[in-house]
N, C-alpha and C positions, 0 to 999 in steps of 0.2 A: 504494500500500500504506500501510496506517495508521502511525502510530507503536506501536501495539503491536505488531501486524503484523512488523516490525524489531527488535523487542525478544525476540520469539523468535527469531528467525535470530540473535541476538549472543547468546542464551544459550545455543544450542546450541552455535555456533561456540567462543563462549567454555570449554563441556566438551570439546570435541572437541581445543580446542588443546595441553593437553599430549600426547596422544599423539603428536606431531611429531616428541618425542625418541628416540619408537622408530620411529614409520615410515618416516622419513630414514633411519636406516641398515639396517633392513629391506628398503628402496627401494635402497638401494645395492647390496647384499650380492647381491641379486637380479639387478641390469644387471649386477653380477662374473661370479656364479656362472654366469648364462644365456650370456654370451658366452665362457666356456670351455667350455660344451657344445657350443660349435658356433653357436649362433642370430644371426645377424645384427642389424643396429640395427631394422629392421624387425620382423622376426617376433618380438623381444623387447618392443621398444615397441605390437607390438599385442597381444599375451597380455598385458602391465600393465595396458593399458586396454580390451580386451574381456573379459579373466577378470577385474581389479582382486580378487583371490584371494590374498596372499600364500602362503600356507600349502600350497594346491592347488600353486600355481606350482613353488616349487621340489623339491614333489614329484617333478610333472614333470617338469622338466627333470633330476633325477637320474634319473629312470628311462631319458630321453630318450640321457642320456652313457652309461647299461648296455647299451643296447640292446635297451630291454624292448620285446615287442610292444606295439603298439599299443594291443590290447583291455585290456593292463595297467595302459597309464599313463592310458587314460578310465577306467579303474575304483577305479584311486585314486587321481584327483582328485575322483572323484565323491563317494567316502571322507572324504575328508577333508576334500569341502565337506555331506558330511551333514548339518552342525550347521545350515547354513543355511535346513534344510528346518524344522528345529524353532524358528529363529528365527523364519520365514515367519508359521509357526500359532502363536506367542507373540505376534505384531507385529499380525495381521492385527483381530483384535476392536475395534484403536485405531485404524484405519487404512483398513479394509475399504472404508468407505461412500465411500471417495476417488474422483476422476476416473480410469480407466482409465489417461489418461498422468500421475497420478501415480502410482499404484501401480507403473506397469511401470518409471519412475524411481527410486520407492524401492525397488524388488525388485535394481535395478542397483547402489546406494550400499549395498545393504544386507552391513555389515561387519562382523565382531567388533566396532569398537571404533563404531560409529554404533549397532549396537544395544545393547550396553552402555549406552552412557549413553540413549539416549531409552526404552529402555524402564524405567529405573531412575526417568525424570524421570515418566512416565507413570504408574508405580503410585504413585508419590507426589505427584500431581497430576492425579487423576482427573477432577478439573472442567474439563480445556482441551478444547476442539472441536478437532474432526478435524484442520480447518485450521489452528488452531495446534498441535498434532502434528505435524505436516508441516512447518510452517516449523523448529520447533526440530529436528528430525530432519533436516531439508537444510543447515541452519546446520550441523550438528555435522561434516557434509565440506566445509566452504569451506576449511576448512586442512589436511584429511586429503590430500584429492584430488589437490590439485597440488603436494605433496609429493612423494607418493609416483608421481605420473606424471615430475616431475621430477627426485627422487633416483635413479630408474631408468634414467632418462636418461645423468644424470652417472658413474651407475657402468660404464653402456656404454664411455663414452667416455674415462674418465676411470682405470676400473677398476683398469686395472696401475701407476699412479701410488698408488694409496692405498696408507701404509704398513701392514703385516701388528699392528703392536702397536696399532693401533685397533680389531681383535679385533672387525668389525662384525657376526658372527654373533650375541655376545652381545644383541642385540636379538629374535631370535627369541623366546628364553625366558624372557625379559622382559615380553615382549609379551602373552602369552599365559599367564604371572602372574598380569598385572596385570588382564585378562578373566574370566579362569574362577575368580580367589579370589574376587571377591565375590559369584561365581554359585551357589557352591554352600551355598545356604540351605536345604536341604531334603533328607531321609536320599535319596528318589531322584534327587538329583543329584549327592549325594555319592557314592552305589553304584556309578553310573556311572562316576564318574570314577575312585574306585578297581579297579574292572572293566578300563578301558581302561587305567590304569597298568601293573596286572596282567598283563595278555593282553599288552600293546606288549612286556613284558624278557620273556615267556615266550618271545613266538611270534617275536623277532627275528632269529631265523638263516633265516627265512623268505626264499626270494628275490624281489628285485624291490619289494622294502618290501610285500609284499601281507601280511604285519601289521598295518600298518594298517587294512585292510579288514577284515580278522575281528576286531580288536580295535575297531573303529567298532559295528560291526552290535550285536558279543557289550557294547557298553557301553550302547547305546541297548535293546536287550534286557533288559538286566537294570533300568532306568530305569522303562522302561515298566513290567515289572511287577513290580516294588517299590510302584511308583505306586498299580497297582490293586488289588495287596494291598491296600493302608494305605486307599484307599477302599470296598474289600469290609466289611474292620474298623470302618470308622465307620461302614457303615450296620447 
């Protein structure tokens, strides 16, 4: 591989590594939460790294300790990895003409915070080939990744030792801050997101958290056509 070649893999790596402050104790909060539901070291460490989903995840697993059916808790995990479907068709114009195994690679890393910044580095540097696209977007999980398969880990094992005033849920809503502020550049992004604020304290006495789910659908609903409104009006 060249020297430039390497130079995006550290620029990626280099945006990707502050997120560490939150996905370590996200990663933790997680091996806590999941082994009070019941999940063994197994079945926790393999939903981290076949789902790699935070958000899904402990979904999940709350619905997993209520006792929701089954068809409830694929359904809002599905929910709440919706966004991933519109990151997919955001990502995919920069990315598309890749090799098969890397697309199905980055379809796997593909995160909040890996697309956040590559696609941030992508509009503002339209000139890089595919290939370097790809390097800086793999770069940006060499510190994410084994973090969070390792924080996970540690919280497994480690869980009931961590003291209660390190408060590691505050990472959640941190997290997800720190993503969705500087996304919403645009009235249908913002509608959106005021939509799904909206509907989440409406519709929260819902059970099984399936608020989320109507609140997902009813926010991308309202996205899309605000959208085509605003481009009905400009033609």
């Amino acid at each position: 591989m060249s020297k430039q070649g390497h130079n995006f893999y550290w620029q990626g790596a280099k945006a990707g590594f502050p997120f560490i402050l939150v996905v370590g104790p996200f990663g933790l909060l997680f091996g806590v939460v999941a082994t009070e539901t019941g999940l063994d070291t197994i079945q926790t460490m393999a939903m981290t790294i076949l789902v790699i989903a935070g958000a899904s995840q402990f979904a999940a697993v709350q619905l997993l300790a209520e006792n929701a059916p089954v068809l409830v808790v694929i359904l809002t995990g599905l929910a709440v990895n919706m966004r991933m479907a519109m990151y997919s068709a955001s990502i995919a114009p920069h990315i598309g003409k890749a090799d098969t195994w890397q697309r199905i690679l980055t379809a796997y890393f593909l995160v909040d915070q890996s697309y956040a910044v590559s696609i941030l580095k992508y509009e503002n540097s339209p000139e890089l080939s595919v290939s370097e696209k790809l390097r800086y977007f793999f770069g940006t999980m060499i510190p994410i990744a084994p973090i969070w398969y390792i924080s996970t880990y540690i919280g497994i094992v480690a869980g009931a030792e961590i003291p209660q005033k390190f408060a590691l849920d505050f990472a959640i809503p941190i997290t997800f801050l720190a993503l969705v502020g500087p996304s919403l550049r645009s009235f249908p992004h913002l509608s959106a997101a005021i939509v799904s604020v909206v509907a989440s304290l409406l519709l929260i006495w819902m059970p099984f958290n399936l608020w989320l789910i109507v609140a997902a659908f009813l926010a991308m609903m309202t996205g899309a056509y605000v959208e085509k409104q605003l481009e009905t009006n400009y033609d």
